[in-house]
C-alpha distance (Angstrom), angle and dihedral (degrees) to the residues before:
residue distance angle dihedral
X1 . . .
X2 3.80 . .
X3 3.48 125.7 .
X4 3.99 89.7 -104.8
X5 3.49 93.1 57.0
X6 3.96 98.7 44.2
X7 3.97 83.3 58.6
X8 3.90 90.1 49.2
X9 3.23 86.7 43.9
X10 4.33 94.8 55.0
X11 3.87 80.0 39.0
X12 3.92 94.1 61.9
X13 3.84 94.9 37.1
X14 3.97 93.2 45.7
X15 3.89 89.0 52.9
X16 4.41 89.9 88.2
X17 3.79 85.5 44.2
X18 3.61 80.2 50.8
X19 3.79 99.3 49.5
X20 3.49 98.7 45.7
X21 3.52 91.5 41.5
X22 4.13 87.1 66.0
X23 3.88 94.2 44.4
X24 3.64 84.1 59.9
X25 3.93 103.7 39.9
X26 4.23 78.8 54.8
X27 3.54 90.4 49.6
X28 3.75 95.6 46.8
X29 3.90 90.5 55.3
X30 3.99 85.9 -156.2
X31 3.44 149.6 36.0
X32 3.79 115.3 -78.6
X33 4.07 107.2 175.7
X34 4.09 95.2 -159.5
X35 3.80 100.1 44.0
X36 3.63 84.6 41.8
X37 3.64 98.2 51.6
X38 4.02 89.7 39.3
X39 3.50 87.9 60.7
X40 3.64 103.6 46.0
X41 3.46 86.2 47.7
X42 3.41 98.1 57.5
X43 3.65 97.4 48.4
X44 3.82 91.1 46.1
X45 3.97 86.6 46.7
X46 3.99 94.8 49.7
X47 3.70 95.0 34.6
X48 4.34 85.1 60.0
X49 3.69 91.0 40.2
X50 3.84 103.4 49.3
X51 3.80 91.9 57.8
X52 3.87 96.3 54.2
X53 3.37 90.2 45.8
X54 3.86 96.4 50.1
X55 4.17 84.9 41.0
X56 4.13 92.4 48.1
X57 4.22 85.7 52.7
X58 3.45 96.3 41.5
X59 3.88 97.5 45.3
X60 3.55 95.7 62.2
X61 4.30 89.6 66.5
X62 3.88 101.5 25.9
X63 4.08 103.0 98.7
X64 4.17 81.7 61.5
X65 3.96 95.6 61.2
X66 3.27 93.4 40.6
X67 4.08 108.9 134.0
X68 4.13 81.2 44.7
X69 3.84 99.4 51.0
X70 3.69 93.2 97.8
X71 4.20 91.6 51.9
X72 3.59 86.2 43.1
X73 4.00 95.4 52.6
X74 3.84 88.9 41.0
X75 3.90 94.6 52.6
X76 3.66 86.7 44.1
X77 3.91 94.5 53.5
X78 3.91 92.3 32.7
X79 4.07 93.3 54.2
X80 3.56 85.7 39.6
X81 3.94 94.5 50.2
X82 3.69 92.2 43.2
X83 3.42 98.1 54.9
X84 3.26 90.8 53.9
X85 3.59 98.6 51.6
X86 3.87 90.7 50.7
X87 3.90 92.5 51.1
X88 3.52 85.9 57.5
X89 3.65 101.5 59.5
X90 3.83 84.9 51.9
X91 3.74 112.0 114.3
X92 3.72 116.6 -123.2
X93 3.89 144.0 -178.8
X94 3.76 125.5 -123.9
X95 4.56 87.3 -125.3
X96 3.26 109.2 103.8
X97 3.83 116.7 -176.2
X98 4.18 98.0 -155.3
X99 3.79 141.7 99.3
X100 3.46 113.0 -131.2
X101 3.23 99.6 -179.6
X102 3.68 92.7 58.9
X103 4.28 112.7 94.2
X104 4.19 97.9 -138.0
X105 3.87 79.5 50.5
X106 3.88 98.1 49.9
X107 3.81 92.5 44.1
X108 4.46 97.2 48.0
X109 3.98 75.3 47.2
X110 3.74 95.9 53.8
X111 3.83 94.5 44.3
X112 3.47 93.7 50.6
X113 3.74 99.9 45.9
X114 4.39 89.8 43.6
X115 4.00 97.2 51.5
X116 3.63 93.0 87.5
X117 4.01 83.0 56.1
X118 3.62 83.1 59.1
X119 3.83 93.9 64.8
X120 3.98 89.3 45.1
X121 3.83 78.8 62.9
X122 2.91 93.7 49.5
X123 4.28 86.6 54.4
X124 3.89 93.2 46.9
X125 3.76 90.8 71.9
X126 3.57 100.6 48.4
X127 3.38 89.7 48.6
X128 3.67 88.6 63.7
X129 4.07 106.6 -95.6
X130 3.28 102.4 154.2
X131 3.29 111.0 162.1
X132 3.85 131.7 71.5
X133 3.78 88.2 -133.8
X134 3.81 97.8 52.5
X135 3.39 92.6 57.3
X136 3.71 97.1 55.1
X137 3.42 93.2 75.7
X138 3.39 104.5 60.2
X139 3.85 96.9 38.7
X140 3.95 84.5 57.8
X141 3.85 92.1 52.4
X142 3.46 87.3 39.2
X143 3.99 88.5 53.2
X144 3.30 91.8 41.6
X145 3.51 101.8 56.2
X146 3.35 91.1 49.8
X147 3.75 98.6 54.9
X148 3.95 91.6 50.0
X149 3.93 93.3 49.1
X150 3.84 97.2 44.1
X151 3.96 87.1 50.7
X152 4.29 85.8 44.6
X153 3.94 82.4 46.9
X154 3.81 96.5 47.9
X155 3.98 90.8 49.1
X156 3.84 98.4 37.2
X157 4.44 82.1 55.2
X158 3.45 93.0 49.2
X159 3.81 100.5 48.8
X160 3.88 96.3 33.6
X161 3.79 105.7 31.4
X162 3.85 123.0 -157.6
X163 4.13 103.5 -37.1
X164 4.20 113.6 68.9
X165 4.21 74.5 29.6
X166 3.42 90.2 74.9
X167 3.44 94.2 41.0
X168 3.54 96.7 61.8
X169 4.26 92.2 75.9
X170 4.27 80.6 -154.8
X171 3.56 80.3 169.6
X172 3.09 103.6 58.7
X173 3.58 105.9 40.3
X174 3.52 88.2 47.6
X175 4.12 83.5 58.7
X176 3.46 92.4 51.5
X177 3.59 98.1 60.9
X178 3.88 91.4 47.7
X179 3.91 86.5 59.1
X180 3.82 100.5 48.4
X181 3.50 84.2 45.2
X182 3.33 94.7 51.6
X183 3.34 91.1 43.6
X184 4.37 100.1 53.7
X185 3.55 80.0 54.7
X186 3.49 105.0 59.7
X187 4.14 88.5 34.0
X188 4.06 86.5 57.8
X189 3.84 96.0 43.7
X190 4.17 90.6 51.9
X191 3.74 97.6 38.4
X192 3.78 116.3 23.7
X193 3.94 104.1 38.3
C-alpha cells in the first residue's frame, strides 16, 4: 500500500470513531478536556492495536493463501466497506442512552468501534507485511488519525448537536473508501503483477 492509501485507509476506519465521537460531544453539551482526551485516546489506542493484533494472527498462515491474498483483502475491505455504507442509510435518533464520560463506557466503545481494524489486520499480512517494523507505520497513522478525528468528532457534537451530524453520512463515506480501496487492490493483484 502507498502512503496515500494507508491515510485513506485510517480515514475510512476512523469514520465510527468519528460518529460516535459526535453522539457524545452532543451528549456532553460542553467541552470537557479529560473525558475528551480519554476518549480520543482510546479510540486512537484501539484503532492501532486491533490491526497488529489481526496482522500478528494472520501472519502466522499467510504464505499458504498466497495466490488468494488479494480476494481475501478485497472481501475483507469490501464487507467491511459495505457494511458501512448500509449502517449509514440507517435512520437514527439524536437520544443516546450512554455516559461518555464514564471509563468502562469509553473502553466497550473503543472495542467496538476498532474490530473492523482487526480485519484490516488481518489484510496487512496477506498483502505481504512481513515485518513487525513495517507495520508500525501504518498502525501509528492509523492511530493517529483516529485520535485527531474522535477529538474533531467530540467538538463538532458539542458545538453542532444532532442535525448537520447526521448530515455528515461519516459512515458512509468512510465505507466508500474501504471499497475503492479494496477494490485498487484486487484490480493491481489481477492485472499488474
Amino acid at each position: 500500500m502507498t502512503g496515500l492509501e494507508i491515510w485513506l485507509l485510517a480515514i475510512g476506519l476512523a469514520m465510527d470513531c468519528f460518529a460516535v465521537s459526535i453522539a457524545s460531544g452532543i451528549i456532553l453539551k460542553q467541552t470537557k478536556p479529560k473525558p475528551m482526551l480519554v476518549m480520543a485516546f482510546c479510540f486512537g489506542f484501539f484503532q492501532a492495536l486491533m490491526p497488529l493484533l489481526g496482522w500478528i494472527g494472520a501472519s502466522q498462515f499467510s504464505h499458504l493463501i498466497e495466490s488468494i491474498d488479494h480476494w481475501i483483502a478485497f472481501g475483507i475491505l469490501a464487507f467491511l466497506g459495505g457494511r458501512m455504507v448500509r449502517e449509514s442509510f440507517k435512520e437514527e435518533d439524536c437520544k443516546h442512552e450512554y455516559d461518555p464520560t464514564s471509563l468502562k463506557v469509553v473502553l466497550m466503545l473503543a472495542v467496538a468501534t476498532s474490530i473492523d481494524a482487526l480485519a484490516v489486520g488481518v489484510s496487512f499480512a496477506f498483502l505481504g507485511v512481513k515485518e513487525f517494523s513495517a507495520i508500525l507505520v501504518p498502525i501509528g497513522i492509523i492511530g493517529f488519525v483516529s485520535f485527531v478525528l474522535s477529538m474533531a468528532g467530540l467538538m463538532f457534537g458539542i458545538r453542532f448537536g444532532c442535525g448537520i451530524a447526521r448530515k455528515l453520512r461519516a459512515e458512509l463515506w468512510g465505507g466508500i473508501i474501504l471499497i475503492i480501496i479494496g477494490t485498487k487492490i484486487l484490480i493491481e493483484h489481477l492485472f499488474f503483477s
